[in-house]
C-alpha positions in Angstrom: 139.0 -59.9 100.9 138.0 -56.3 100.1 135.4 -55.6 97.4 138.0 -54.0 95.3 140.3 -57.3 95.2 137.6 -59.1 93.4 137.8 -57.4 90.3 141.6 -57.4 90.1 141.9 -61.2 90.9 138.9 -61.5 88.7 139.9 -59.6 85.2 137.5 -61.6 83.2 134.6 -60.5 85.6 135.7 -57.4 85.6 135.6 -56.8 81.6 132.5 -59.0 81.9 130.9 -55.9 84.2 132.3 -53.6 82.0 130.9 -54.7 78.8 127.4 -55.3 80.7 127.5 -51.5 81.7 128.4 -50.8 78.0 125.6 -52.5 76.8 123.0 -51.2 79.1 123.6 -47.6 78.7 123.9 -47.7 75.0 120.7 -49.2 75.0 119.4 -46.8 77.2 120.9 -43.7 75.3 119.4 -45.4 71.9 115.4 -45.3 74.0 115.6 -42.2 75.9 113.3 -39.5 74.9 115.3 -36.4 72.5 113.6 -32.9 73.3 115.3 -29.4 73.8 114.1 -29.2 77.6 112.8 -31.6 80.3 109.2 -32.3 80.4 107.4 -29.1 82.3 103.6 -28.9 82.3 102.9 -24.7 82.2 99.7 -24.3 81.0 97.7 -21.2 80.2 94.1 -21.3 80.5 92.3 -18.6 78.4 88.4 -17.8 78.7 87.3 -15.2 75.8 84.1 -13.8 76.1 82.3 -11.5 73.0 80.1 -9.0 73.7 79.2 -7.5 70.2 79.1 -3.4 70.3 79.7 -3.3 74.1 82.7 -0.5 75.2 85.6 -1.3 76.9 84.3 -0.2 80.1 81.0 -2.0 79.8 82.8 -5.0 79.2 85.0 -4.8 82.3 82.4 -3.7 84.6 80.1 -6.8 83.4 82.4 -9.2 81.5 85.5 -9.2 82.9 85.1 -8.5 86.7 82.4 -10.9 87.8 84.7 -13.7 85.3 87.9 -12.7 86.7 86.5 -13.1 90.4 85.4 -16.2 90.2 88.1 -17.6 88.3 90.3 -16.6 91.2 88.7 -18.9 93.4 90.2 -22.3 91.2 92.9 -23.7 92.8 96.6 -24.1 91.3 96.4 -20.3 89.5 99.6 -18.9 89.7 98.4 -15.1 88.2 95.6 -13.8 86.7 95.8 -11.1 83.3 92.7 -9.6 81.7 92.3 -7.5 78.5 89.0 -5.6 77.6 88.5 -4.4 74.7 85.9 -3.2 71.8 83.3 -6.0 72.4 85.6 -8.3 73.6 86.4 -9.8 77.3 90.0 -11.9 77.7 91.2 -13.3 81.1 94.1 -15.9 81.0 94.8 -17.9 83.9 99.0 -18.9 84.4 98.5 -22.0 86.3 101.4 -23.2 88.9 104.4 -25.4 87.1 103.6 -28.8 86.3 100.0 -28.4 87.7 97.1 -30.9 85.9 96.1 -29.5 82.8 93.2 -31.3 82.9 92.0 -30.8 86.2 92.7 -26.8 85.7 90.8 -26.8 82.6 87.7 -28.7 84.3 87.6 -26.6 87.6 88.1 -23.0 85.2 85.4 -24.1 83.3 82.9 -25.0 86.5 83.9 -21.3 87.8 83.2 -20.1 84.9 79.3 -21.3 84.3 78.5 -20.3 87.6 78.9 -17.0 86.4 76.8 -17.2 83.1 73.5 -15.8 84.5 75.4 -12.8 85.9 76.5 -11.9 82.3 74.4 -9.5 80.5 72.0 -11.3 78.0 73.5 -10.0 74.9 76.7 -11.5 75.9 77.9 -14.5 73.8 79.0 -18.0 76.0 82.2 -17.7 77.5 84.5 -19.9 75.4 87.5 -22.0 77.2 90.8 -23.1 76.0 93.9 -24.2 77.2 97.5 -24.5 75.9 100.5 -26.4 77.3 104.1 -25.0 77.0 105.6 -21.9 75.1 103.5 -19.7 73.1 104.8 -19.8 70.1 103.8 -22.8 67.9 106.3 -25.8 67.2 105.7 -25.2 63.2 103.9 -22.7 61.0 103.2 -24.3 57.6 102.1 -21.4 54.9 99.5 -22.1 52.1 99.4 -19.3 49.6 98.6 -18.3 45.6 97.8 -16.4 42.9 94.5 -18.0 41.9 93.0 -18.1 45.2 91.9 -15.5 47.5 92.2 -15.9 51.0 89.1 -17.0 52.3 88.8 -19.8 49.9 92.1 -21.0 51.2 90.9 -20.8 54.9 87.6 -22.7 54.0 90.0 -25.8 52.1 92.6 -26.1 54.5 89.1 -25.9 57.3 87.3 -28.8 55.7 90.2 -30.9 54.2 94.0 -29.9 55.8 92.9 -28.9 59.5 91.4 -32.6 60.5 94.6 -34.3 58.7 97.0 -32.8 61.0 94.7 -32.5 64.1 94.8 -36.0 63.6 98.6 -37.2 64.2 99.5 -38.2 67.8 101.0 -35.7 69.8 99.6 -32.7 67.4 97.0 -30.6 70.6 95.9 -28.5 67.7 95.9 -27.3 64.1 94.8 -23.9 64.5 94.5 -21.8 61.1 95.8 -18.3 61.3 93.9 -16.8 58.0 91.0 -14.5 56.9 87.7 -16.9 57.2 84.5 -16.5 55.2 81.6 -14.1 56.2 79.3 -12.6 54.9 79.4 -8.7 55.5 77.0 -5.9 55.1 78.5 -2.5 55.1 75.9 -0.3 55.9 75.7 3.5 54.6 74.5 6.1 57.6 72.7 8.3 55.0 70.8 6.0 53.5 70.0 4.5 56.9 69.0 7.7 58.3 67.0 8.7 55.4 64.7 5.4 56.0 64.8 6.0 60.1 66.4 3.3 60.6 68.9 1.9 63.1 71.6 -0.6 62.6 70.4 -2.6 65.8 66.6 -2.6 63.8 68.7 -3.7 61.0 70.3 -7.0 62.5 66.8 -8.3 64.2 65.6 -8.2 61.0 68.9 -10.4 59.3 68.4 -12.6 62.1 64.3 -13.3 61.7 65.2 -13.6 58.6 68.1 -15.7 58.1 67.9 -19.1 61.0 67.5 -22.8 60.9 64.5 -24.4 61.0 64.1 -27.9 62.1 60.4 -28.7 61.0 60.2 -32.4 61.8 58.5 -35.2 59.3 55.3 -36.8 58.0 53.9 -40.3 59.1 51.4 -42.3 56.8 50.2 -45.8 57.3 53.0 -46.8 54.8 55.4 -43.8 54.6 57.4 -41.7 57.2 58.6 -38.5 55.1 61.5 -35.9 56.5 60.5 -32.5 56.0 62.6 -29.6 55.5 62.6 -25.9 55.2 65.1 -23.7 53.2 64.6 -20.5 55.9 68.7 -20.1 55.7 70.3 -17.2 53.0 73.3 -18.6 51.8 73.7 -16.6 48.6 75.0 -12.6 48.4 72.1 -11.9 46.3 70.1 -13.2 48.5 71.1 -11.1 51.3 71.0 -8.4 48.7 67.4 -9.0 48.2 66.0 -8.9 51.9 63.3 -7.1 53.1 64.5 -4.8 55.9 61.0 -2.5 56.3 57.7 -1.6 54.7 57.2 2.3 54.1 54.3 4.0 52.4 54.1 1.0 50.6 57.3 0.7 48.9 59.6 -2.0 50.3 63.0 -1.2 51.7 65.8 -4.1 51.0 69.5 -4.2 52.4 70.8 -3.6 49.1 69.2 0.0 49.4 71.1 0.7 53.1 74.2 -1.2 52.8 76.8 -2.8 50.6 76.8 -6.5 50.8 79.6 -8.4 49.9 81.2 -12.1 51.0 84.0 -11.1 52.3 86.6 -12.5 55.4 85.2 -12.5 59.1 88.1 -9.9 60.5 90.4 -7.3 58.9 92.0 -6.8 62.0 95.1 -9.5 60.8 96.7 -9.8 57.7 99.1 -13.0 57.4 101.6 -12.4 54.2 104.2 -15.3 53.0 106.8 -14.0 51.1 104.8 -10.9 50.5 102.1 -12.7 49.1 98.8 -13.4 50.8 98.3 -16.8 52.7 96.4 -18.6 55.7 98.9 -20.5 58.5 99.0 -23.3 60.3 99.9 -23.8 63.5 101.2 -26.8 64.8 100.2 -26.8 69.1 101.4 -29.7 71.0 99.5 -31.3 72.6 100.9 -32.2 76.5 103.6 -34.7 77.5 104.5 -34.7 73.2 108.2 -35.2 72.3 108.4 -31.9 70.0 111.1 -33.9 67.6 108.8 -37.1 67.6 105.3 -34.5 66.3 107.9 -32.3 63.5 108.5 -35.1 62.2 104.9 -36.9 62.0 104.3 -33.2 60.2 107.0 -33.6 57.9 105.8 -37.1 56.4 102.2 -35.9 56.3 103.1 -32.6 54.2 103.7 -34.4 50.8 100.4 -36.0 51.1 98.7 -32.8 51.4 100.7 -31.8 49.1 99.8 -33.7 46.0 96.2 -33.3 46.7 96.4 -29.7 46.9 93.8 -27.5 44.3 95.6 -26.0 41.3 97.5 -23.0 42.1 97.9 -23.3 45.7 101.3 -24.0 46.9 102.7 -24.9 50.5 105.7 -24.4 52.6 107.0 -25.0 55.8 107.3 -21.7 56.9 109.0 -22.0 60.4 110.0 -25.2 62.7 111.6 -25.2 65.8 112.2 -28.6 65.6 115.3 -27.8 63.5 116.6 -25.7 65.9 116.4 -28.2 68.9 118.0 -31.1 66.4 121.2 -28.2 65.7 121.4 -27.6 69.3 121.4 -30.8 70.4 123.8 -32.0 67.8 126.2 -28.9 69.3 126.2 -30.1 72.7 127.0 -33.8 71.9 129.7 -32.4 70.2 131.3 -30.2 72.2 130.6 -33.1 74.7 132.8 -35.5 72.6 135.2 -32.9 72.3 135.5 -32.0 76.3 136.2 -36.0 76.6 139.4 -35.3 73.9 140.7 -32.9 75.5 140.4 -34.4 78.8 142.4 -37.5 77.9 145.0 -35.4 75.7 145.7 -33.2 79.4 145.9 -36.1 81.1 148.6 -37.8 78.8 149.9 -34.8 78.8 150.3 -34.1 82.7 150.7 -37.9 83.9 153.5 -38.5 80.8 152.8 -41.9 80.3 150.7 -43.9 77.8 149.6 -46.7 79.9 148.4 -43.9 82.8 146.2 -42.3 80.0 144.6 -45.4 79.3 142.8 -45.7 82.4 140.4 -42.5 81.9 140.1 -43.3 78.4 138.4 -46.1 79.4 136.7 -45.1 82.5 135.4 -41.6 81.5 133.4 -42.9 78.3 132.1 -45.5 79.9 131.2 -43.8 82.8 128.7 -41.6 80.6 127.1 -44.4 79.2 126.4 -46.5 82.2 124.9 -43.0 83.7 122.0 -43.0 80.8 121.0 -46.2 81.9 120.6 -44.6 85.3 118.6 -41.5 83.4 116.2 -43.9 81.8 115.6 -45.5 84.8 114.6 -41.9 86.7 113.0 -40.7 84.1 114.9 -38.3 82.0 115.5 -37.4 78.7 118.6 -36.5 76.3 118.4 -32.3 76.1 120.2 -29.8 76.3 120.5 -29.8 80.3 121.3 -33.4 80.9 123.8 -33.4 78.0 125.2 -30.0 80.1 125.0 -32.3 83.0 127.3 -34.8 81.6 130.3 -31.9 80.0 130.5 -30.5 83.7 130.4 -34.5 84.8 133.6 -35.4 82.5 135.5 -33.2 85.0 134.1 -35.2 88.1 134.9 -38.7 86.5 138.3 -38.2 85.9 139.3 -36.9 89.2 139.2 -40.4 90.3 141.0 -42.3 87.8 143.9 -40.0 88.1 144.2 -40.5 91.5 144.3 -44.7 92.1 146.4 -44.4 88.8 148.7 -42.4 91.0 148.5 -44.3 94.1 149.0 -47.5 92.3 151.8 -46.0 90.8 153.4 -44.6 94.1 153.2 -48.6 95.4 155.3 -50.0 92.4 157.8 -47.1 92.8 158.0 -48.7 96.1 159.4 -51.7 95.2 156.3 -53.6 95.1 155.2 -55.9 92.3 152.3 -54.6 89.9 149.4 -57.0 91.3 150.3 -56.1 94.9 150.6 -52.5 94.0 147.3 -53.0 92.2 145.5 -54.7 95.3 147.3 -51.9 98.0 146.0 -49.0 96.4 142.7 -49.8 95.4 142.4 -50.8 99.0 143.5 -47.1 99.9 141.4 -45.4 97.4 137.9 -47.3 98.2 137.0 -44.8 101.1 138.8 -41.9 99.8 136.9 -42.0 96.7 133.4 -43.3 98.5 133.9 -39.9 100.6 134.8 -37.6 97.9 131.3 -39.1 96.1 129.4 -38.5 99.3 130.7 -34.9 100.1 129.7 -33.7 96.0 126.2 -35.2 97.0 126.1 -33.4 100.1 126.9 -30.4 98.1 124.2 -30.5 95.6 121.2 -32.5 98.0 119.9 -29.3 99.0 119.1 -27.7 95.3 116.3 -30.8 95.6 114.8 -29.0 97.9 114.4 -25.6 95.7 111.3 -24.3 94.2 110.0 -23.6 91.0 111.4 -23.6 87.3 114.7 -22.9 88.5 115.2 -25.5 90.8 114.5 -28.0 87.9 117.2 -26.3 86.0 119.6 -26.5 88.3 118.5 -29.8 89.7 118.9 -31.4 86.0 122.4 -30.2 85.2 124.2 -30.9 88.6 122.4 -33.7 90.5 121.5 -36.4 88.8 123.0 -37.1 85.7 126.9 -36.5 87.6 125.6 -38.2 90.3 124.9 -41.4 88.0 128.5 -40.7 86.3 130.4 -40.8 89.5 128.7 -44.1 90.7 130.1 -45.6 87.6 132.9 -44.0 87.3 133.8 -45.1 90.9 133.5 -48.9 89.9 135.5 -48.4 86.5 138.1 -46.6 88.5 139.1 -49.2 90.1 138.6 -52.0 88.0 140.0 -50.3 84.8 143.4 -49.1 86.5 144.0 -52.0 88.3 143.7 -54.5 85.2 146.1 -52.0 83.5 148.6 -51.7 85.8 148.8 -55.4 87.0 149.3 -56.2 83.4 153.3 -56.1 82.9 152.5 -57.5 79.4 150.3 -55.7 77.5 151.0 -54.1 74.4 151.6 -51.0 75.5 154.1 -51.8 78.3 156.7 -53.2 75.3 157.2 -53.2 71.9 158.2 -50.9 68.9 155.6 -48.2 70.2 157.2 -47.9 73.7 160.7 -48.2 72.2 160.3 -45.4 69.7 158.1 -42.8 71.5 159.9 -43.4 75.2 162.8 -40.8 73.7 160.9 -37.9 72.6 158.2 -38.4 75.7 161.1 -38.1 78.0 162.9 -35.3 76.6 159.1 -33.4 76.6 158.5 -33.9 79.8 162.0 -33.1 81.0 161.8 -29.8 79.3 158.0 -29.6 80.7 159.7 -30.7 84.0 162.3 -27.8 83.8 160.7 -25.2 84.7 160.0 -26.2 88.1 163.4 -27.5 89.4 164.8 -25.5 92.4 167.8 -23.2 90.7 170.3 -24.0 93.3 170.4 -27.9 93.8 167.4 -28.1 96.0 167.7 -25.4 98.1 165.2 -22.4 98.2 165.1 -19.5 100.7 161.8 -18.6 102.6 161.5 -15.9 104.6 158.8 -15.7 106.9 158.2 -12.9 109.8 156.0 -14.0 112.5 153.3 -12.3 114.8 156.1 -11.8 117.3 158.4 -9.6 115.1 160.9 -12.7 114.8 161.9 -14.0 111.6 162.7 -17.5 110.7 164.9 -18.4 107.3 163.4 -21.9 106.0 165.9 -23.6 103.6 164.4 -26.0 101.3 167.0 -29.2 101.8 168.9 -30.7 103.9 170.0 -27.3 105.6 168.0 -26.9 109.6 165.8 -23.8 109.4 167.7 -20.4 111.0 166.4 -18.4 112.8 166.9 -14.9 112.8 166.2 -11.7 114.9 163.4 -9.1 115.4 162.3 -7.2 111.6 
């Protein structure tokens, strides 16, 4: 007994199997991850360095350079870029795909503080951050209005918003794209020249004069008293009042040198919403996150914030990316769904019977669900390549229906009844089919062996998702053609439907069939000329071929 006979002898194991695949995959399809591309870990590692008044070139000779150096000795780096700039030292460090992010981060960071006593003194710490996957944020939410200015909105969304959403699973960070508080002191060159001053003598004196103090406590017999010291300026005025130098006896304050005001940290960025002022967020995910599964965390959290917003500040989801993954998504499944139409409308079409068309009806569905169970099992995820994977897979499933459908058909047209036509030709197709699997296997085995970003591209649409749909497909094959056309009484085979439709399918397909009948009652004229200079006449019936003389 051949594997193939079981299921045909078998019919309720063989809906049994059938149903058990249906189930599975469904199941599968329903916990499978839903993200716009596969998992891919690039991650960017960025080390800023501030070097306050330092040129360009003073801050790549000493900055940049010794930093960049030893960062090139980390392992996984895929390409180093630098930027120098006006008091300002940037280096990001492209590590290789799918390389730790973790362990990049730890080993930057280790190259980096062996560097720190190379820096020049006045040089801030290096500071260290890494991000995982594109550039661009998943989500930009905008918090703007009329009765607020800028910085106020930066310092609410800072001490109240920021640690809400840094807080949801799968949210890497929060990062606030906005003016922050400072306080600045715009200093006039006349008047500081008048005084002989410099703006250097200007900001030792802010800083002896503005710092924390830790002073420490008081212990009695009975009593233990904290002790502390307001040596901080936390007021304009304040500022405004400082002491910058004695001369001739009159004292000098900031207010006489400068214009102090609290204003934002940086002018260099203005963020606008609607042409109206307002501080972002930025929604960064954090590694590994499903980008669908963090949106929508976002999305509940908003009317939260919402509600407890001050009066006169408004927000708005600006930009979300999710929505475009959901819309593309929702296109492929349905151009997937219609691909599997129009393949079972061709195939009625081109086999011209009913009861042929059910057999990849049946198989080619069910084919694509059984594969996700497969998927799940390996690892992957519905997007937009695996969903890809499984249009350019309807065209490998059917292949196989169509032909045991034929090949059981050729059998009965041979006199044979429909179980032993049934049993015949799924005994023919077995190895035919098993080989035509193998040699599409063959064909795609080496993009595993591909590098890089592309090779995960390629290796996600055309090897394993079709792969998965042609093992099923070559079990449902079988079994599903075989139950139908060993059935001589199912509903299909007899009835009013067969009776009223058998007329106008057979004058189609005799019209369809038209156009390839030989004009002159099966005789068609060839003429080859061979190598030789002969020619030779071949007649297409029951005529001998003639042969004819040199051309």
């Amino acid at each position: 007994m051949r594997f193939t006979d079981i299921f045909i002898q078998r019919p309720v194991l063989a809906t049994v199997v059938s149903l058990l695949i249906l189930l599975l995959g469904a199941r599968a399809a329903m916990e499978m991850e839903i993200r716009q591309y596969p998992e891919l870990e690039s991650t960017t590692v960025t080390v800023t360095t501030a070097y306050p008044g330092a040129s360009s070139d003073l801050v790549k000779g000493f900055i940049t350079t010794p930093l960049q150096q030893a960062m090139a000795e980390a392992s996984g780096i895929d390409y180093l870029t630098s930027t120098s700039s006006q008091g300002r030292s940037t280096i990001e460090a492209k590590m290789v795909l799918n390389y730790d992010a973790n362990a990049a981060l730890a080993e930057i960071q280790a190259k980096v503080a062996s560097q720190r006593n190379v820096l020049p003194a006045d040089a801030q710490d290096p500071v260290i951050s890494s991000t995982t996957g594109d550039s661009t944020a998943l989500m930009y939410i905008a918090f703007y209005g009329n009765e607020l200015k800028v910085p106020q909105i930066t310092d609410y969304l800072t001490r109240v918003v920021q640690p809400k959403l840094q807080a949801l699973p799968g949210v890497g960070k929060a990062d606030l794209l906005g003016r922050k508080f400072a306080l600045r002191a715009w200093l006039d060159p006349e008047r500081l020249s008048a005084v002989d001053m410099t703006p250097q003598e200007v900001v030792q004196v802010l800083l002896r004069n503005n710092y924390q103090a830790a002073v420490g406590n008081t212990e009695g017999k009975y009593t233990k008293i904290s002790m502390t010291s307001d040596t901080d300026v936390g007021d304009p005025n304040q500022f405004r009042e400082l002491v910058v130098k004695e001369s001739d006896g009159s004292l000098i304050r900031l207010k006489d040198i400068a214009r102090v005001e609290l204003g934002s940290e940086t002018y260099d960025q203005l963020a606008l919403y609607k042409g109206q002022p307002a501080t972002y967020v930025a929604i960064e995910l954090s590694p590994g996150a499903n980008p669908l599964t963090v949106a929508e965390l976002v999305k509940n959290e908003l009317p939260d914030i919402e509600s407890q917003l001050p009066s006169g500040l408004n927000v708005r989801l600006a930009y979300d990316a999710s929505d475009f993954i959901d819309s593309s998504i929702n296109e492929v499944i349905q151009t997937l769904l219609e691909a599997i139409l129009i393949v079972l409308v061709v195939v009625f079409l081109c086999l011209g019977s009913v009861r042929a068309a059910v057999v990849p009806s049946v198989a080619v569905p069910l084919s694509l669900i059984g594969g996700a169970f497969v998927m799940l099992m390996m690892g992957f995820s519905l997007n937009l390549l695996t969903l890809l994977s499984m249009v350019l897979a309807i065209g490998l499933v059917v292949d196989d229906a169509i032909i045991m459908v034929e090949n059981v058909h050729r059998h009965i047209e041979q006199g044979e009844s429909r179980f032993d036509a049934a049993i015949n030709g799924a005994r023919e197709m077995a190895v035919p089919i098993i080989a035509m699997t193998t040699t599409l296997v063959a064909v795609y085995a080496p993009i595993g062996f591909m590098g890089g970003a592309g090779r995960l591209v390629v290796y996600r649409i055309c090897f394993h998702p079709g792969g998965h749909c042609r093992d099923f497909r070559h079990h449902r094959a079988d079994t599903v053609a075989d139950a139908v056309w060993q059935n001589p009484q199912a509903p299909w085979q007899s009835g009013t439907l067969r009776k009223a439709g058998r007329a106008l399918l057979q004058r189609a397909f005799q019209r369809l069939q038209s156009g390839a009948e030989f004009p002159d009652d099966n005789q068609v004229r060839c003429d080859l000329l061979c190598p030789c200079g002969a020619g030779v006449h071949l007649l297409h019936g029951d005529d001998e071929p003639e042969r004819a003389g040199p051309h």
